[in-house]
TORLODO-55163 format. One record per atom (N, C-alpha, C): residue in three letters; z, y, x. Coordinates in steps of 0.02 Angstrom, whole numbers, plus 50000, padded with zeros to 5 digits. Example, Ala and Ser with C-alpha at 12.3 -4.5 7.8 and 13.67 -1.06 7.14 Angstrom:
<atoms>
ala503904971650660;ala503904977550615;ala503904983550660;ser503544988850642;ser503574994750684;ser503945000250645;
</atoms>
This chain:
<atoms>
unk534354743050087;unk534284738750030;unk533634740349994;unk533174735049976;unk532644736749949;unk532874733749850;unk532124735649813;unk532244734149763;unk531374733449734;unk531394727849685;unk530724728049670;unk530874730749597;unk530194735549595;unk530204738749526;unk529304736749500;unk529344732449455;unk528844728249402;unk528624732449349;unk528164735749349;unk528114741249288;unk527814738849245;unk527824736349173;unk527324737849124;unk526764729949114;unk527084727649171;unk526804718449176;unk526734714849100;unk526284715849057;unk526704715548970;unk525824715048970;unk525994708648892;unk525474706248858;unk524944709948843;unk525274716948802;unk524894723648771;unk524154723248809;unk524314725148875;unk523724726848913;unk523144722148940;unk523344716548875;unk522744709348871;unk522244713548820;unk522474717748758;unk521994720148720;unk521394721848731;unk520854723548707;unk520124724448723;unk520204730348719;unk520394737548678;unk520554741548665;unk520434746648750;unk520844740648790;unk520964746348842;unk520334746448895;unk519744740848888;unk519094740448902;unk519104737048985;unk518644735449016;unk518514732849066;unk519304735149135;unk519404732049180;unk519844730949208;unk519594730149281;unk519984731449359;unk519944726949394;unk520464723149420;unk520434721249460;unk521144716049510;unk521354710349451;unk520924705149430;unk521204702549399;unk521914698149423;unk521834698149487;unk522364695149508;unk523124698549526;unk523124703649489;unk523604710849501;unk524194705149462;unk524214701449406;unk524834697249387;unk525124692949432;unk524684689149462;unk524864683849529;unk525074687749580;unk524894692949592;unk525194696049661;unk525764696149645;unk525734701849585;unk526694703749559;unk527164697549551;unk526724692149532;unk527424685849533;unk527554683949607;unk527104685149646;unk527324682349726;unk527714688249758;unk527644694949736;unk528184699549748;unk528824696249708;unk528694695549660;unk529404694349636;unk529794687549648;unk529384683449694;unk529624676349707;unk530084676449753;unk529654683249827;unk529834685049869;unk530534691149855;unk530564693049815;unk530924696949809;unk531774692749763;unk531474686649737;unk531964684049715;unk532404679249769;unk532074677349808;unk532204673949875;unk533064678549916;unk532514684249912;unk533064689949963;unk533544692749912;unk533624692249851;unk534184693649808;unk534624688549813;unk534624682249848;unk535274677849847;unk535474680649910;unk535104682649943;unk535424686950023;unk535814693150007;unk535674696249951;unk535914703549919;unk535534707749953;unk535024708649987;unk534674712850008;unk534234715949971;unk534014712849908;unk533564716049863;unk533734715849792;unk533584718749763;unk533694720449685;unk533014718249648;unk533104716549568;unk532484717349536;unk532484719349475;unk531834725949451;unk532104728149418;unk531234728649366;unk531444726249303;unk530784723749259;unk530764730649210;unk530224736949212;unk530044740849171;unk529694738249127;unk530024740949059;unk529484739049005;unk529224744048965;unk528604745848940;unk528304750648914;unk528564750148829;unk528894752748786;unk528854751348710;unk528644757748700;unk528004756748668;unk527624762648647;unk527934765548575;unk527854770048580;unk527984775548521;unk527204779548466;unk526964775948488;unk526154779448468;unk526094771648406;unk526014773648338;unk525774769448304;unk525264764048324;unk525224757848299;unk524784753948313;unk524514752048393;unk525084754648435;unk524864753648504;unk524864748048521;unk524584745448563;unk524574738048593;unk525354737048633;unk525494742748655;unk526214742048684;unk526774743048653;unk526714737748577;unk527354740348541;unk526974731448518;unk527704731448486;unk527784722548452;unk527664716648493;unk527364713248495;unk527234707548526;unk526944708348608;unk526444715248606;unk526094716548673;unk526744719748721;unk527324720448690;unk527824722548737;unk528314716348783;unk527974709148769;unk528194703248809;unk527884705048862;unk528554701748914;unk528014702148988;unk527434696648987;unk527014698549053;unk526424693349065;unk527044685649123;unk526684680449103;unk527294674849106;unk527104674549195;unk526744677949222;unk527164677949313;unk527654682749312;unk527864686149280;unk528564691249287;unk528824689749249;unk528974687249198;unk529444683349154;unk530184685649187;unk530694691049147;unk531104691449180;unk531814682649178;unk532134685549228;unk532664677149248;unk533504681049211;unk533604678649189;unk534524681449164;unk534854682749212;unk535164690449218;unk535224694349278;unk534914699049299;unk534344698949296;unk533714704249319;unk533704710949281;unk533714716349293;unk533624721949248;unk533054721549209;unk533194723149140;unk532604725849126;unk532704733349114;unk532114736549105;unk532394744749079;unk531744745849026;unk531854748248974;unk531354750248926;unk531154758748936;unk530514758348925;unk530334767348946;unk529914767448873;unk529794775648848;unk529344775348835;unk528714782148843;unk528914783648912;unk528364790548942;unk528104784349004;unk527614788049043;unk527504785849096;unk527884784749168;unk528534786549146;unk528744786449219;unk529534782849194;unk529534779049263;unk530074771749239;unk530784776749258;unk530754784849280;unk531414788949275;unk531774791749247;unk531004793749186;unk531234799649126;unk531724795749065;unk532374795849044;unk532584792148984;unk532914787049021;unk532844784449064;unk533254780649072;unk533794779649147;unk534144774349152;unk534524774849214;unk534184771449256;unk533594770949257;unk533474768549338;unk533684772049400;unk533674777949412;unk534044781749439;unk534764779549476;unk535194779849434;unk535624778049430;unk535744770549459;unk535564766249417;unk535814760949443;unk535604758949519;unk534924761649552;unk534814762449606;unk535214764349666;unk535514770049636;unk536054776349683;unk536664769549689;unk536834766449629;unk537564764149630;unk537384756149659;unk536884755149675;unk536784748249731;unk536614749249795;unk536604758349820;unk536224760949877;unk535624759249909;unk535234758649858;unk534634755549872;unk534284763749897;unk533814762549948;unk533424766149979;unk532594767049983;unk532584760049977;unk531684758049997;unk531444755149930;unk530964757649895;unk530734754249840;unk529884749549847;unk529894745149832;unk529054741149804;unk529074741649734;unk528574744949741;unk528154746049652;unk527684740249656;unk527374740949572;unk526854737649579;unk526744736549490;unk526274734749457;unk526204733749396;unk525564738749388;unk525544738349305;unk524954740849252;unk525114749249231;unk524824752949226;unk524184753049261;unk524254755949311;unk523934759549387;unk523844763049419;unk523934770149436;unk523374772349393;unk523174778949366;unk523684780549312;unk524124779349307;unk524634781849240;unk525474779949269;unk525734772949247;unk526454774949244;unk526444770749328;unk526184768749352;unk526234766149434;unk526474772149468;unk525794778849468;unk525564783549502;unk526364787749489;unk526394789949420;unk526894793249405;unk527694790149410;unk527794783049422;unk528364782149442;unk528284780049502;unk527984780949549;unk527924782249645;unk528124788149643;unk527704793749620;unk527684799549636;unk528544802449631;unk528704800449555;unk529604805249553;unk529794799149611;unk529964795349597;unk530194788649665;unk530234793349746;unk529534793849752;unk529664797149815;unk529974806849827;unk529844810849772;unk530114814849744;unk530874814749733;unk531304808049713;unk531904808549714;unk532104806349781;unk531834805549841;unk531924803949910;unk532114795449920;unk531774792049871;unk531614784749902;unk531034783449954;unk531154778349987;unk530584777050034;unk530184770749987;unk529474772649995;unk528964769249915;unk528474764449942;unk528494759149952;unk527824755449959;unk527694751949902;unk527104754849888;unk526414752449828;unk526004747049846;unk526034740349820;unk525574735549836;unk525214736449787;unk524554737849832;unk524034739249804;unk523704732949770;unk523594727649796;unk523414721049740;unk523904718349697;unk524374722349671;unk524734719949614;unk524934724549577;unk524224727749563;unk524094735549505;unk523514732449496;unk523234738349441;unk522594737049411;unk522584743049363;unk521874744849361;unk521654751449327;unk521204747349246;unk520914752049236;unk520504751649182;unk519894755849185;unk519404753049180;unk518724760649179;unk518914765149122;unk518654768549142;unk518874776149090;unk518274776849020;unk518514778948983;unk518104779348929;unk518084786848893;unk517734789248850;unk517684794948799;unk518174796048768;unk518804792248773;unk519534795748759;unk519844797848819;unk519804796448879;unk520054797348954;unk519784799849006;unk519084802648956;unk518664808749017;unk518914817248968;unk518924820449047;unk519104826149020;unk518764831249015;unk517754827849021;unk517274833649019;unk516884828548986;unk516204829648987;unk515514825848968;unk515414822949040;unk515704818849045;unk515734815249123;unk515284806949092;unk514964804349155;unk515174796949141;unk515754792349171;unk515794786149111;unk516384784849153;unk516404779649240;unk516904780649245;unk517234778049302;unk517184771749301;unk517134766249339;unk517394760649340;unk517964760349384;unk518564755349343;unk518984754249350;unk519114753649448;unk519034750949484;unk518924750849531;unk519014757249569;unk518704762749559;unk518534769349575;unk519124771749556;unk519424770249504;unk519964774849464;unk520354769949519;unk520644766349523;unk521014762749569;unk521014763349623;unk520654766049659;unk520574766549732;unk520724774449760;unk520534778749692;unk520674784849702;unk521494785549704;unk521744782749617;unk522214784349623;unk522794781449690;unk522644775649718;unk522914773849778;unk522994779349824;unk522354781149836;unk522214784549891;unk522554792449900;unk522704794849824;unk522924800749836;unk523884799049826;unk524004793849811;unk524674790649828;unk525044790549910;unk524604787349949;unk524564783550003;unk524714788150066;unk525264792050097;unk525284794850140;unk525884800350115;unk525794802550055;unk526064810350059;unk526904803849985;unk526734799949961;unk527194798649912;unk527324788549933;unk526814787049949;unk527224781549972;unk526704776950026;unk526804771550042;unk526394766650098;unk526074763550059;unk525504763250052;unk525094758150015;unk524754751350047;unk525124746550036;unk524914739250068;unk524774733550036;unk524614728250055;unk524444721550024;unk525154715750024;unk525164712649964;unk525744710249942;unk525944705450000;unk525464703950051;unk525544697550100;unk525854700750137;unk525664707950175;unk525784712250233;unk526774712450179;unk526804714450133;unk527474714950123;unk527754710950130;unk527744704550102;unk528054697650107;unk528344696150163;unk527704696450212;unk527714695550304;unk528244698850316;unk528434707150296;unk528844708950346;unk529364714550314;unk529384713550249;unk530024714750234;unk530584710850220;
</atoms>
């Protein structure tokens, strides 16, 4: 039994605040995961399950209004949602759980950002012994800035931060593929 897990797909991360971006098309992928994934839930073969970020940090973009999803994941009545508010869609809440009690095995991630609650909810994911594929075009990073370097560095472009963090994902915590290659053949 598979299950799609939607992380963090939410208005918030329209703000300017969080600075240049890539994959703009990281929302359209996630709704064709989730089209595909809504398809195989009348089969019962798949689950869907909508993380939402409500920030706890004053004045965050991911608290009030920026905590709506983006309208290709728009959750449907029925659909989980689960509210977090660390980076990882395990800590605080029952995802866990409700996983174990549908025997779900195989997870697709996918959502905002990469380098943060993607990376860190693959990582426990495959850590609690799920099998993890990460579609990589339906994430998206952010270039890094003078709050998110941790020396006198310059920054990153988003891209770089995205490809890294893939890359050190991709083998040891889960399969990293393209939303079509999933579609095709799960």
């Amino acid at each position: 039994m598979h299950a799609l897990i939607l992380i963090d797909i939410q208005t918030g991360f329209d703000a300017p605040v969080w600075g240049t971006r890539n994959n703009p098309q990281a929302e359209d992928r996630a709704g064709d995961l989730l089209a595909h994934a809504r398809a195989r839930a009348c089969a019962k073969d798949w689950a869907i399950f909508h993380i939402r970020h409500i920030s706890t940090t004053p004045g965050s973009p991911l608290s009030g209004a920026g905590t709506t999803f983006k309208p290709q994941v728009t959750p449907r009545d029925g659909e989980a949602v689960i509210d977090k508010s660390v980076n990882s869609a395990f800590i605080g809440t029952d995802l866990e759980t409700r996983l174990r009690e549908r025997a779900i095995t195989d997870l697709v991630i996918c959502g905002l950002t990469t380098p943060h609650c993607v990376s860190t909810t693959t990582r426990m994911a495959a850590n609690l012994g799920f099998c993890v594929t990460l579609a990589h075009d339906a994430c998206a990073a952010f270039t890094s800035n003078a709050d998110t370097t941790w020396a006198d560095l310059p920054p990153l472009d988003a891209t770089t931060i995205h490809n890294t963090a893939l890359s050190h994902l991709h083998g040891e915590f889960a399969s990293v593929r393209a939303v079509a290659d999933i579609t095709a053949h799960e």
